[in-house]
C-alpha positions as semicolon CSV with decimal commas, in nm:
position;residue;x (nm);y (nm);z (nm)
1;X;1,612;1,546;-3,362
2;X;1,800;1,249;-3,180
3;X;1,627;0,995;-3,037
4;X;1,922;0,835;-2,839
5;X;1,768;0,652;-2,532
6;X;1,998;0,657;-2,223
7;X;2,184;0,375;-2,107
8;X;2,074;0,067;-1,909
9;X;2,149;0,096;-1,541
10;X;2,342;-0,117;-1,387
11;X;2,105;-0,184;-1,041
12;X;2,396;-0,407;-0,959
13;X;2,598;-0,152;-0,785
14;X;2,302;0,095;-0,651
15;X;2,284;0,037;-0,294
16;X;1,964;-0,031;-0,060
17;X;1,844;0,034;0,228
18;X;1,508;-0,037;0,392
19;X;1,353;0,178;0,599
20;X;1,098;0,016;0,869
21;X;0,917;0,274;1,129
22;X;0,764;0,083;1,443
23;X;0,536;0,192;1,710
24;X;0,546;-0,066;1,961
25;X;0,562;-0,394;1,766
26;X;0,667;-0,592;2,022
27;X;0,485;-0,899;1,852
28;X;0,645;-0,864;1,514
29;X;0,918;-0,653;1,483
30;X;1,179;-0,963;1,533
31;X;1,102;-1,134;1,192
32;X;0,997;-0,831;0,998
33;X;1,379;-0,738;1,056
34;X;1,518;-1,127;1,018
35;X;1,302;-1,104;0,670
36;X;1,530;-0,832;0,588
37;X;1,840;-0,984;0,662
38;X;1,778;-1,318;0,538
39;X;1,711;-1,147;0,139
40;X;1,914;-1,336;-0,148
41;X;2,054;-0,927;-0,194
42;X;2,165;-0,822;0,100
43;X;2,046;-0,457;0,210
44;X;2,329;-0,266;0,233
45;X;2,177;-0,054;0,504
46;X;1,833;-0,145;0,761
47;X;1,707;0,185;0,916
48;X;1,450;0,112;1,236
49;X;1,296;0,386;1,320
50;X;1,153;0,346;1,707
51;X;0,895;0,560;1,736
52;X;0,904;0,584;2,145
53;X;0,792;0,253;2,188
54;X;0,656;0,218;2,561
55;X;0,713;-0,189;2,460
56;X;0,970;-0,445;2,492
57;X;1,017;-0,332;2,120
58;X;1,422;-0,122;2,193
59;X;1,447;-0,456;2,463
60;X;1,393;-0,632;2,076
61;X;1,565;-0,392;1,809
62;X;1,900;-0,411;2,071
63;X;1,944;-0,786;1,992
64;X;2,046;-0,720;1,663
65;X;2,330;-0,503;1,732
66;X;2,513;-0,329;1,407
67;X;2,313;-0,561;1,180
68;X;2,072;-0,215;1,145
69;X;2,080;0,102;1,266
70;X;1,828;0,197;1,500
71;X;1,689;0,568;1,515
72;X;1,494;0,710;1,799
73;X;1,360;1,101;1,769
74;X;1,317;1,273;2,118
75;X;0,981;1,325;2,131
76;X;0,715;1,044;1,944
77;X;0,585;1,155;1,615
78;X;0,286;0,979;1,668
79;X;0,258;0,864;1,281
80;X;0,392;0,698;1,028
81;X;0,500;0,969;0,773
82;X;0,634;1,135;1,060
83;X;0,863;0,814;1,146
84;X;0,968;0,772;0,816
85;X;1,063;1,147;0,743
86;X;1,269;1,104;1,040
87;X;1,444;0,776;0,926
88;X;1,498;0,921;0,565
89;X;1,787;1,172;0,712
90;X;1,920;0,855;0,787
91;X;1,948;0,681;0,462
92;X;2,274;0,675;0,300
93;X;2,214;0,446;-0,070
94;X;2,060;0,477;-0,402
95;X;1,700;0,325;-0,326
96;X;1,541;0,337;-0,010
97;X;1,269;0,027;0,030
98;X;0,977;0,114;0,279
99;X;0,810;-0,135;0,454
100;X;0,611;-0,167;0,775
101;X;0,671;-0,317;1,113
102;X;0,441;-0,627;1,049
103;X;0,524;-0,705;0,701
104;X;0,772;-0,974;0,608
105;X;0,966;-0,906;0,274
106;X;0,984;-1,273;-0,010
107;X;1,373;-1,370;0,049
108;X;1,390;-1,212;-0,326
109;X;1,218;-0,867;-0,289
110;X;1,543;-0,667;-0,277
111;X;1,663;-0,855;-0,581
112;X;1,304;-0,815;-0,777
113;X;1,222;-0,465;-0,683
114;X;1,585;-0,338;-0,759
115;X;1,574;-0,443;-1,094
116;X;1,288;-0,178;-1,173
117;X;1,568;0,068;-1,173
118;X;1,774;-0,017;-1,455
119;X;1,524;0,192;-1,667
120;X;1,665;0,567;-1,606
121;X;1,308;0,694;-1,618
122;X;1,197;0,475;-1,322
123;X;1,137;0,701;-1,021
124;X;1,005;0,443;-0,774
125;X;0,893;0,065;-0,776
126;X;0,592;-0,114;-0,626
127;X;0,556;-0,429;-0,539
128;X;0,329;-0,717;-0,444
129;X;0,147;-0,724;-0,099
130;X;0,015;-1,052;0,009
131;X;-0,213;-1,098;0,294
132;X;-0,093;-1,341;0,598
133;X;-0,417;-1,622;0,627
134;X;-0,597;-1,591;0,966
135;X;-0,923;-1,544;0,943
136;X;-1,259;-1,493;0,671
137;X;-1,130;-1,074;0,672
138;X;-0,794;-1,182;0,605
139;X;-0,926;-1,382;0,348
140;X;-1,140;-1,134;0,194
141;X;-0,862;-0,897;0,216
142;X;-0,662;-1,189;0,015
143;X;-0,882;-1,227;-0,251
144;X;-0,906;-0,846;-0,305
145;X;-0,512;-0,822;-0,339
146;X;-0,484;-1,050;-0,617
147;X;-0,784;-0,913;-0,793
148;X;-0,663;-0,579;-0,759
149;X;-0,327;-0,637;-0,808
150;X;-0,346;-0,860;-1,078
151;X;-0,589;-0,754;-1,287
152;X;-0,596;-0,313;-1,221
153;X;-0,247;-0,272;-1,130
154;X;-0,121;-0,490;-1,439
155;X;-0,368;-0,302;-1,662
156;X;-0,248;0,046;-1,461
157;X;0,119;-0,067;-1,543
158;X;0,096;-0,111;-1,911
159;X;-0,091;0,239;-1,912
160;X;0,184;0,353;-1,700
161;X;0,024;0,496;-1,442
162;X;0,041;0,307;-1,150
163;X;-0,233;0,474;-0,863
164;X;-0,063;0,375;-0,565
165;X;0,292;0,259;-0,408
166;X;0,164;-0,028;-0,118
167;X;0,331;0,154;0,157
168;X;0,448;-0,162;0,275
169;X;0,633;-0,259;-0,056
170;X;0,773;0,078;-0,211
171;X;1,109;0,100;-0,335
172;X;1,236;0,474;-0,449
173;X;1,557;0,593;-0,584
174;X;1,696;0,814;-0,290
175;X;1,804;1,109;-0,478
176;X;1,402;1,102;-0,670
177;X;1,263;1,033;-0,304
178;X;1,470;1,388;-0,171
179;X;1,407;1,640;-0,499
180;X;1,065;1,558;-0,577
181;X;0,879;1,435;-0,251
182;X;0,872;1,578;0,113
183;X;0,618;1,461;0,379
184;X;0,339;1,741;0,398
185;X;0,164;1,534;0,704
186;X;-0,160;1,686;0,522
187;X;-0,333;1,329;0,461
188;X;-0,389;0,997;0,553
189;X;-0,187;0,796;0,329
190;X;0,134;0,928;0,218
191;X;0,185;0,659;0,016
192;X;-0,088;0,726;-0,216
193;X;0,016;1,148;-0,184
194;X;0,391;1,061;-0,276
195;X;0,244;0,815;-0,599
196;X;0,046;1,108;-0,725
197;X;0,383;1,390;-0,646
198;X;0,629;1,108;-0,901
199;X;0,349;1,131;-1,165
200;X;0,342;1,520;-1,095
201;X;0,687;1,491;-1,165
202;X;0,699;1,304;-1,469
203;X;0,861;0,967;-1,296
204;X;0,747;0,631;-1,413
205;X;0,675;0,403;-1,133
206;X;0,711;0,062;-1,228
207;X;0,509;-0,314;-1,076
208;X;0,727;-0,621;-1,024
209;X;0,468;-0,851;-0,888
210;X;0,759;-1,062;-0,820
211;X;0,852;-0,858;-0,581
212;X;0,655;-1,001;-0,273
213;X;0,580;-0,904;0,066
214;X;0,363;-1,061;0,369
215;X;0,142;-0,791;0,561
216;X;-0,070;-0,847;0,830
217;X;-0,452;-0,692;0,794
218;X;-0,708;-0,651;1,015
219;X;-0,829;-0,925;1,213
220;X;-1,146;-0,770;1,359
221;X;-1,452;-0,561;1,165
222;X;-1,365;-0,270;1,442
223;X;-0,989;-0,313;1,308
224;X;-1,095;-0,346;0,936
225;X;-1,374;-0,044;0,930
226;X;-1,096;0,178;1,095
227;X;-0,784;0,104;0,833
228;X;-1,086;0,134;0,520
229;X;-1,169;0,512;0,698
230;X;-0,809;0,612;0,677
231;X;-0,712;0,409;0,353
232;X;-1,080;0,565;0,166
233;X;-1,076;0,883;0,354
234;X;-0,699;0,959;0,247
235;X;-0,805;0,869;-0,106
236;X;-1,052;1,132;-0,107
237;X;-0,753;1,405;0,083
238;X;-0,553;1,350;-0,227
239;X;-0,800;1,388;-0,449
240;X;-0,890;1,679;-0,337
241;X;-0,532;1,819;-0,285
242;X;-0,413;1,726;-0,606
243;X;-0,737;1,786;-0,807
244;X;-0,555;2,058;-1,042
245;X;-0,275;1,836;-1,140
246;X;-0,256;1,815;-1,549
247;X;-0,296;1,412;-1,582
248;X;-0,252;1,238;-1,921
249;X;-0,558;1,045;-2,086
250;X;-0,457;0,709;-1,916
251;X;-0,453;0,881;-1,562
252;X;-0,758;1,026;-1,631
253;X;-0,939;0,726;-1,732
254;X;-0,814;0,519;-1,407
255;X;-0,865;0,829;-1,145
256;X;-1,223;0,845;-1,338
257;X;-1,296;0,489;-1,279
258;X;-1,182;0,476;-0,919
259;X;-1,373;0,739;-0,807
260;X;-1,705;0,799;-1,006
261;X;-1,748;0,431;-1,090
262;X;-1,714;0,416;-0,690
263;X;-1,982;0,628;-0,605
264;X;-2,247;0,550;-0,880
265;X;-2,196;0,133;-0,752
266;X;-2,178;0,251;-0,380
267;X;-2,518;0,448;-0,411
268;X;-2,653;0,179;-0,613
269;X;-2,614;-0,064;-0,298
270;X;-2,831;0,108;-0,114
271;X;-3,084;0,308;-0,346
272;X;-3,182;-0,003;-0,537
273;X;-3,329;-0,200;-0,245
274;X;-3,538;0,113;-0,155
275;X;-3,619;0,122;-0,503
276;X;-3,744;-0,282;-0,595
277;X;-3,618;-0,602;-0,412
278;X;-3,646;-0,789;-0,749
279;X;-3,411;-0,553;-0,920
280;X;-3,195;-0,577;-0,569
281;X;-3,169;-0,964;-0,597
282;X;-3,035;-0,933;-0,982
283;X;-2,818;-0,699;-0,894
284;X;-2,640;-0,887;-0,589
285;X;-2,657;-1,252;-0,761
286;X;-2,472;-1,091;-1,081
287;X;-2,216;-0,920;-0,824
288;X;-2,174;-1,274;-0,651
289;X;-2,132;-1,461;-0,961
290;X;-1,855;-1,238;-1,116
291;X;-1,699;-1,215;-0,754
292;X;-1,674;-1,598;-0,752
293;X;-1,488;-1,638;-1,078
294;X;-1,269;-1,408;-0,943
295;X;-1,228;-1,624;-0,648
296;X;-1,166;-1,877;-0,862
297;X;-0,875;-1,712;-1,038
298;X;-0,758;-1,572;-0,682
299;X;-0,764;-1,914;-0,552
300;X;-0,522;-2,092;-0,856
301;X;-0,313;-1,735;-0,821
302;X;-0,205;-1,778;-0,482
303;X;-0,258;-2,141;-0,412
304;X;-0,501;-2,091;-0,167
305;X;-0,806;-2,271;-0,212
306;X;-0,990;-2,112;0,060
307;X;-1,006;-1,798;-0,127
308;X;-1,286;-1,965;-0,350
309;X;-1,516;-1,927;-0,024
310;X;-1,410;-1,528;-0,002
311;X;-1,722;-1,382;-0,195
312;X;-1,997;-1,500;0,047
313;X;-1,869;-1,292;0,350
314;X;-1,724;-1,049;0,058
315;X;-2,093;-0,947;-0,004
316;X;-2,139;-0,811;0,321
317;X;-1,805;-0,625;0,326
318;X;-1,936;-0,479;0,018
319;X;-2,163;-0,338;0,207
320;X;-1,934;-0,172;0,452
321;X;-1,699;-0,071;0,233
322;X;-1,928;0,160;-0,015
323;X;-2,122;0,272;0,325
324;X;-1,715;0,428;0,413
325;X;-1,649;0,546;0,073
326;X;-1,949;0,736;0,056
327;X;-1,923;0,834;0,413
328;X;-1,591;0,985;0,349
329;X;-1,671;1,165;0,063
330;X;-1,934;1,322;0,233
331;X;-1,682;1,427;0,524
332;X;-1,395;1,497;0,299
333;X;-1,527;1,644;-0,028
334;X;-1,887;1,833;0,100
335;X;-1,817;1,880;0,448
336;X;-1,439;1,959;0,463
337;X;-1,423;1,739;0,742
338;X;-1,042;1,697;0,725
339;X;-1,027;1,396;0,950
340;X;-0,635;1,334;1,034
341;X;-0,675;1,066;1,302
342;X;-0,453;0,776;1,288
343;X;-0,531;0,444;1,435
344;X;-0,270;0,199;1,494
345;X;-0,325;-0,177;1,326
346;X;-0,404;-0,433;1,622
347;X;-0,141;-0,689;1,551
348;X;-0,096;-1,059;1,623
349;X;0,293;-1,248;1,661
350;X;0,381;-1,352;1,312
């Protein structure tokens, strides 16, 4: 039997575009698009998709004349996977970069996250979101991207089976994006649905975490509690609608640890208390102290010393987020809830 590998591709001469949907972003739609232009690889194509802003966003997106290509549909799709499936017929390269309309791409994403695609097995590319500093939720938010990113998505990239694309720094090969995945509109986070659809289809997604990008997160608890119901509540959607797929011992293990390691802690939280205060205290001052060497390690990963402080309001966000994981598994999974409400991110000028 041969066992000739195929050739190296050359990710020199695949094009790129980027492909940004915006819903009135009036406050940072200017330098998510200058991040884009100013890359050490140029994009050879920048899609804006305008979802009928009611903004001065089109006053914005007209400044930059032919630099992009602006897209407007008639009527307001009212979503995000419904911008972007309207940009994609659009999109004219090899690899299409997503992004969102408050994110600013590292002046060497394009470069990193092309390089992904020189393997011919590589479907799709994610890479690493960073969380803009302004206030203790940003900063928890921080400190749980580099833990999570550094620690489960490098162990979940040497198992190959990476669990999510960040939807805000995804890069797919155009013809893999068009065979394999179509927007179904049928859960919360399509970015998560379209990760589990490449593994369906026997793509390897590969993690450059070189390959940086700048989001903004929530600012307020309202803010935050919202995005964790649609991020949490969309896990649970594709769990659900992908439950059958045939998943190799690796993507078993991670899915398992996710999901049932989620519930037994999240129950634990609030059974334990009910249960003995003493066992309660253990519990929560071994928590803190493995959350603060995290920290640590968070804080000398992204040169941020104030992420050190991040597990003492972390323990209360604890809180909130197993209350919402547990809340939408009782809506998604039991209930059949299907909640498809999408609340736009309050955002602040970059």
């Amino acid at each position: 039997m041969s066992t000739t590998k195929k050739p190296k591709i050359n990710t020199d001469k695949l094009t790129v575009a980027v492909l940004i949907p915006c819903w009135n972003e009036e406050q940072s739609i200017k330098k998510t698009i200058n991040a884009c232009l100013q890359q050490t690889r140029k994009a050879d194509q920048i899609v804006v998709v305008d979802d009928c802003s009611t903004d001065k966003t089109p006053e914005i997106l007209k400044t930059f004349g032919n630099k992009i290509t602006v897209v407007r549909p008639d009527v307001r799709t009212g979503n995000k996977s419904g911008a972007q499936e309207y940009g994609m017929k659009f999109v004219t390269t090899d690899i299409v970069i997503t992004t969102d309309g408050d994110t600013l791409m590292h002046p060497d994403f394009i470069a990193e996250i092309s390089k992904e695609f020189h393997d011919p097995k590589v479907g799709a590319a994610a890479g690493y979101v960073k969380s803009l500093k302004y206030n203790w939720l940003t900063r928890c938010r921080a400190f749980e991207y580099s833990t999570s990113q550094n620690i489960h998505k490098l162990a979940q990239s040497y198992m190959n089976y990476m669990y999510v694309i960040p939807g805000a720094a995804g890069a797919f090969l155009t013809k893999v994006f068009r065979d394999h995945l179509k927007f179904d509109h049928d859960t919360l986070t399509e970015d998560l649905d379209f990760t589990y659809k490449l593994h369906k289809a026997g793509k390897r997604v590969a993690y450059n975490r070189k390959a940086i990008v700048y989001t903004q997160d929530p600012m307020t608890l309202h803010a935050y509690m919202n995005q964790m119901r649609r991020w949490l509540g969309g896990g649970w959607q594709n769990l659900m609608k992908h439950k059958t797929m045939e998943m190799k011992p690796a993507q078993a293990l991670e899915i398992s640890l996710i999901y049932i390691e989620g519930v037994v802690f999240s129950m634990l939280l609030f059974i334990v208390p009910l249960v003995s205060l003493k066992y309660m205290m253990y519990m929560l001052g071994y928590y803190f102290l493995v959350a603060f060497v995290f920290s640590a390690y968070a804080a000398f990963k992204e040169r941020r010393a104030d992420l050190v402080l991040a597990p003492i309001p972390y323990m209360f966000l604890m809180y909130v987020n197993s209350y919402i994981f547990l809340e939408q598994m009782v809506k998604e999974v039991i209930l059949r809830e299907k909640n498809m409400t999408w609340f736009k991110p309050e955002r602040a000028n970059l």
